[in-house]
N, C-alpha and C positions, 0 to 999 in steps of 0.2 A: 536260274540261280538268283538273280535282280528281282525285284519287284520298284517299277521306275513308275511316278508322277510326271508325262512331260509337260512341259509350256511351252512356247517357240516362243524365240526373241526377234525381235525387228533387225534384220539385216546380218545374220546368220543362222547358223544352222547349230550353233550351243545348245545344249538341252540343262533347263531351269532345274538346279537338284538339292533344294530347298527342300522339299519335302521327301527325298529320297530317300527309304531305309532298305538296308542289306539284309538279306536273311539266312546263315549259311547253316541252320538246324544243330546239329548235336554240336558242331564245332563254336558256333555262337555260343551255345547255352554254355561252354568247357569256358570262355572271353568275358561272360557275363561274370558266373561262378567264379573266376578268377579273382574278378573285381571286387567282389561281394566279399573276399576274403579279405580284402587287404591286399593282394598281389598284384601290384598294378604293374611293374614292368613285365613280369608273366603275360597279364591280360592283352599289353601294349603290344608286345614280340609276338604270340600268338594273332594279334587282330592284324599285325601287319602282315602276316603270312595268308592269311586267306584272303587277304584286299592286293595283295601283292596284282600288280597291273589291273586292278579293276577299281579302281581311284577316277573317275572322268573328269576330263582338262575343265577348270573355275573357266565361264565365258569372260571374265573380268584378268583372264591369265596376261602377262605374270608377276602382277600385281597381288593378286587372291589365288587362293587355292580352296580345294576341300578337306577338310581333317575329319577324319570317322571318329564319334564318339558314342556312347552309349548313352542312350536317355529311357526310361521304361522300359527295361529290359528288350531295347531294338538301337541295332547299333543306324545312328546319321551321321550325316555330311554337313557341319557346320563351314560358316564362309573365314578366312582366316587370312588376315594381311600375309605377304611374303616379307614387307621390309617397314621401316618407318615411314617409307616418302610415296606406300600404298596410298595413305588417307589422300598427301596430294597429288599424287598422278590420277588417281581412279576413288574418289571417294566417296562415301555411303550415306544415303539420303534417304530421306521419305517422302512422301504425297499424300494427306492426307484428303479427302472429301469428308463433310461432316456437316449436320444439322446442329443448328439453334434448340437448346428446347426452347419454349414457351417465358418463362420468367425471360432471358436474354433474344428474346427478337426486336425487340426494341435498338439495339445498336445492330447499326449498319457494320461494320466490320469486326472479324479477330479481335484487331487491337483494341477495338471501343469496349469490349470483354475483360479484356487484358487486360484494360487500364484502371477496370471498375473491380477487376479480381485485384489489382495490385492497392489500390486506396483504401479498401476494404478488409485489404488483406485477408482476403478468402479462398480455396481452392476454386477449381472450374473444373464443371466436367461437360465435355459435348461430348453429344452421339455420333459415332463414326460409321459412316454409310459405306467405304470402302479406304482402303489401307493398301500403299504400296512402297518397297524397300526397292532402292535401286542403288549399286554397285554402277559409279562412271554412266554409261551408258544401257544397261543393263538391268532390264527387270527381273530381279531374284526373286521378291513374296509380292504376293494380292492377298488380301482375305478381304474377304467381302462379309458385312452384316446379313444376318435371314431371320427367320423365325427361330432357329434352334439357337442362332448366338449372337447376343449383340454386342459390340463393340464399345467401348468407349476410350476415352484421355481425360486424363484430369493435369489440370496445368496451376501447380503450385505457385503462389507468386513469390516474388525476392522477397525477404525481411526487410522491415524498416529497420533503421540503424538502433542499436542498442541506447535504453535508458542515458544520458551523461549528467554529471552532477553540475547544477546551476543555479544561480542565488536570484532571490525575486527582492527587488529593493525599491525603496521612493529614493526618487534623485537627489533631495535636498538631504539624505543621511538619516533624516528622522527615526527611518526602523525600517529593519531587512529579515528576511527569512533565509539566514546564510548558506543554506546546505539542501535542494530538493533534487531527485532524480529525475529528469523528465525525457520524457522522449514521446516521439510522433505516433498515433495511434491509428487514425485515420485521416484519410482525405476526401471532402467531400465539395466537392466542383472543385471552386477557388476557396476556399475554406479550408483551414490546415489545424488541424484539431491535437493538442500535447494535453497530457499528463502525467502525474507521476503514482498511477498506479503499482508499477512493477517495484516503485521501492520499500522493503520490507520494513515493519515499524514504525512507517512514519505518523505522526500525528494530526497534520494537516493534510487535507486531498484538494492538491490542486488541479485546477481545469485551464486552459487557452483553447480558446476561439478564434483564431489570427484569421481574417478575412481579406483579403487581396482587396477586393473592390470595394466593400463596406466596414460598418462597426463590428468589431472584433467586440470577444467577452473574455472578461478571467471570472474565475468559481473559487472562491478559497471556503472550504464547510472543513470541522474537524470530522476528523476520520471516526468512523462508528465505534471502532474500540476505544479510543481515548474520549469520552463525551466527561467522564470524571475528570481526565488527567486536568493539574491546576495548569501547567504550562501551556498545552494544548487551546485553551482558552483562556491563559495571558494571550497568546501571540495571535487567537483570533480579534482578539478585543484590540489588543495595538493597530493590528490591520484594518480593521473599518474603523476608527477612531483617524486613523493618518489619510483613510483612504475619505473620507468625510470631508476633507480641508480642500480638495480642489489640488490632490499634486500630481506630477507624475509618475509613473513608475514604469518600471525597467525589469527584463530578464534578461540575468549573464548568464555565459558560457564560460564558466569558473576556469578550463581548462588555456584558453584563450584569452581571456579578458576581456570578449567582445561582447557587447549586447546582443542578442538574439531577437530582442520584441521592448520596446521603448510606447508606453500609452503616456502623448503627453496630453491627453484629457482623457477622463471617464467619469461613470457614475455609477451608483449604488442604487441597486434593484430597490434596497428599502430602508428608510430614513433608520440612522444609527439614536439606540436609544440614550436619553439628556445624562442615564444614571452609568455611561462609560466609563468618565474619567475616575469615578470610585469605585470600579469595580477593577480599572489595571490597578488600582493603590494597592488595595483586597488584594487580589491574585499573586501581583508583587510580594507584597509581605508573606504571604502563604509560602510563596516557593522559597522565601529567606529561608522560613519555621522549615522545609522540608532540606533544605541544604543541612541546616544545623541539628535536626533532629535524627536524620537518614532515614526518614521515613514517606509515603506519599500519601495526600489525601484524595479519598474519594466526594467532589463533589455531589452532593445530592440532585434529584430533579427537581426538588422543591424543600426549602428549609421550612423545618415545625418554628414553631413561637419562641422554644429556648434557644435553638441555633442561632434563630432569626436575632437575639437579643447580644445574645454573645456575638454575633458579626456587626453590631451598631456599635457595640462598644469596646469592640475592634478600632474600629473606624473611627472613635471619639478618641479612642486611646492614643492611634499613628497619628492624627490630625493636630489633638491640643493636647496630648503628654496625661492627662486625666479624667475620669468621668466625675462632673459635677448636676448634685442635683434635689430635690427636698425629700427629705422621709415624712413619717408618719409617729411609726414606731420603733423599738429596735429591741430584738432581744438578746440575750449574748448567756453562756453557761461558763460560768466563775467554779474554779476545780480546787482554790485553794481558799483556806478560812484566812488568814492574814489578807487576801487582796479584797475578801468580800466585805473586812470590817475597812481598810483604808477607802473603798469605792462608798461606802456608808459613809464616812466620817468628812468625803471630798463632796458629796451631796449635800450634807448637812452646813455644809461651810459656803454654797454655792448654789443660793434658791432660786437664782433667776436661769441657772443651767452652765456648765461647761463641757469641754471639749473632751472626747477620748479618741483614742488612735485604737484599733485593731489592726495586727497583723496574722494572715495563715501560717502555722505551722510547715505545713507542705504546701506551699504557694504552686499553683497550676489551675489552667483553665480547660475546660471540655470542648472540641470544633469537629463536628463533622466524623464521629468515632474516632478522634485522638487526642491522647492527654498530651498538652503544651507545657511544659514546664515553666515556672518563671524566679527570676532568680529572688522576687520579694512582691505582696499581692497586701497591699495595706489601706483600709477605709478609713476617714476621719470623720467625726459627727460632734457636730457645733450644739449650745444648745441642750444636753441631755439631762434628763430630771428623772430618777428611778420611780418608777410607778407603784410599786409594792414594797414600801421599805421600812413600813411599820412591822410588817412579815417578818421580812427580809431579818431585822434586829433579833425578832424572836428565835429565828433557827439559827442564824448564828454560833448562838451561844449553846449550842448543842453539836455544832457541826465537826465530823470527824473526819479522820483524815481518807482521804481517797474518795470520798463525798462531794458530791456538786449540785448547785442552785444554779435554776433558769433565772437569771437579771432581767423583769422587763423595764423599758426604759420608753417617757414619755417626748413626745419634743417641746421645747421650750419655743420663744419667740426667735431665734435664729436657727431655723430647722432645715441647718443643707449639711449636708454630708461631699466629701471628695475621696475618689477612690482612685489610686494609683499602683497599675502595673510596672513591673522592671522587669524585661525582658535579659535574657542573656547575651 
């Protein structure tokens, strides 16, 4: 009626029923069917009636027991505590025996594995040569590795602690990066390797290199998505511009208040370029225009000629309030007949040249695909003498209304012009 697996245990006479199955034919299949239905107290009532005194005493009794279950349509004897204080009166162990592969023979022990799976934060897997479960004193399972099956474990390692938010700053105040994620990525000897990959969004990717016995590194590069962002490369610029000076710097633990990593020397892999300090002016004022405009620009990888010119006099503009400088020529298109005879008659009166002002109708200037508004965009030109005004007299006096003439205009002996933005 049994079909029994034995084993003998050391120092009784218990029979190992680990891999025991029952088999009681038509009335099995009725316990099976049961179950298959959904009838489990059916199956349970029924399975106890035919196991009724054929249950054999747990060699671990009576601490453990056996519970019949079904697994693959064959009912087994699973090991099954009796109370809570099973695990500590009699409790359940293993024995592994197991090879290295090949990549890990190099450490001498488990832990020297262990330690390189935990740094690394890798799984581990050895090959297991033999497997044994033992209950208290009691060997319950062997399986042994062969040619039909091989065994293995893989041994997860603990997580490093999660990302925390922490501020990277020079100690003298100058400039800080208030707000980065960082956490422990790996471990490599004495070398304790952070960054803050995991935080989503961020602009800057930072690196630490914290070495126990030598020089440590930090990596500050902007992150590949933001290589446009203006801000992105403000804050890279501030940071090798401060990091340039000889200071030190500091990582907090925002949560604590406590420093984590204090560099009070380092140095820059590569000399910071002389054209810095006007490229934060630049950037600065850009992220003004994007506060007040709501808009972001896309830095280019390389500025053409016009950009390049409108960003000089930018820079001429934030610097000294005006662009000063000599013309040549000037042309201008006069829309009404009353202003084209006064601009005649102010010529005529003023051989050696005077002054005009123009102002833009719709004052705005073009940066990097966006229109900047400005609240008034006015050129002055010293100097002016109209070039064609013997012409000029003749159409005139034909000139009608909604009609316009190109004015050109020659320079005189004080041939500078000043051109002045007003930003909002």
């Amino acid at each position: 009626m049994f079909k029994r697996n034995k084993s003998s245990q050391k120092g009784n006479n218990n029979v190992n029923m680990q891999d025991f199955s029952v088999n009681v034919y038509e009335q099995k299949h009725d316990v099976i069917k049961l179950a298959a239905e959904g009838k489990f107290e059916e199956a349970a009532d029924l399975l106890s009636v035919l196991l009724k005194g054929s249950v054999p005493t747990h060699p671990a009794s009576p601490y453990w027991k056996y519970t019949p279950a079904i697994e693959n349509e064959t009912i087994v004897f699973k090991h099954t505590p009796t109370s809570k204080e099973s695990f500590d009166k009699c409790p359940i162990k293993g024995k592994i025996f197991y090879d290295f592969p090949e990549k890990y023979k190099t450490y001498d022990s488990l832990n020297g594995v262990l330690k390189h799976s935990y740094e690394k934060q890798i799984p581990i897997t050895l090959n297991i040569k033999m497997f044994e479960t033992w209950i208290g004193d009691f060997l319950v399972e062997k399986r042994v590795s062969d040619s039909k099956r091989d065994l293995t474990i893989e041994f997860s390692p603990e997580k490093f602690p999660s990302p925390v938010p922490m501020k990277l700053y020079f100690t003298d105040g100058s400039f800080a990066i208030d707000y980065l994620e960082v956490g422990l990525i790996e471990i490599d000897d004495k070398v304790y390797i952070f960054d803050n990959s995991k935080e989503e969004g961020r602009k800057i990717d930072f690196r630490l290199e914290a070495n126990l016995n030598g020089i440590s590194k930090i990596n500050l590069k902007i992150n590949s998505l933001h290589r446009k962002d203006v801000q992105a490369n403000y804050i890279m610029a501030r940071y090798l511009l401060e990091a340039s000076k000889d200071k030190s710097l500091a990582l907090k633990l925002l949560k604590h208040d406590e420093n984590l990593f204090v560099a009070n020397k380092f140095s820059l892999d590569e000399p910071v370029p002389d054209s810095i300090s006007d490229e934060i002016i630049f950037l600065s004022f850009l992220m003004q225009i994007e506060k007040r405009e709501n808009f972001k620009f896309e830095l280019p990888e390389s500025i053409d000629s016009t950009e390049l010119e409108t960003y000089y006099n930018l820079m001429r503009m934030i610097d000294e309030g005006k662009i000063e400088g000599k013309y040549t020529d000037v042309t201008a298109t006069i829309a009404s007949k009353e202003s084209l005879i006064n601009l005649i008659k102010l010529d005529d009166k003023n051989p050696l040249g005077y002054k005009l002002t123009f102002e833009k109708s719709e004052p705005y200037i073009e940066l990097f695909g966006k229109k900047v508004l400005l609240k008034s965009q006015s050129i002055a030109y010293e100097g002016l003498k109209i070039s064609n005004k013997d012409r000029l007299k003749r159409l005139v006096v034909d000139m009608e209304e909604g009609e316009t003439f190109n004015v050109k205009f020659q320079a005189g002996n004080n041939n500078v012009f000043i051109e002045i933005w007003e930003f909002y």
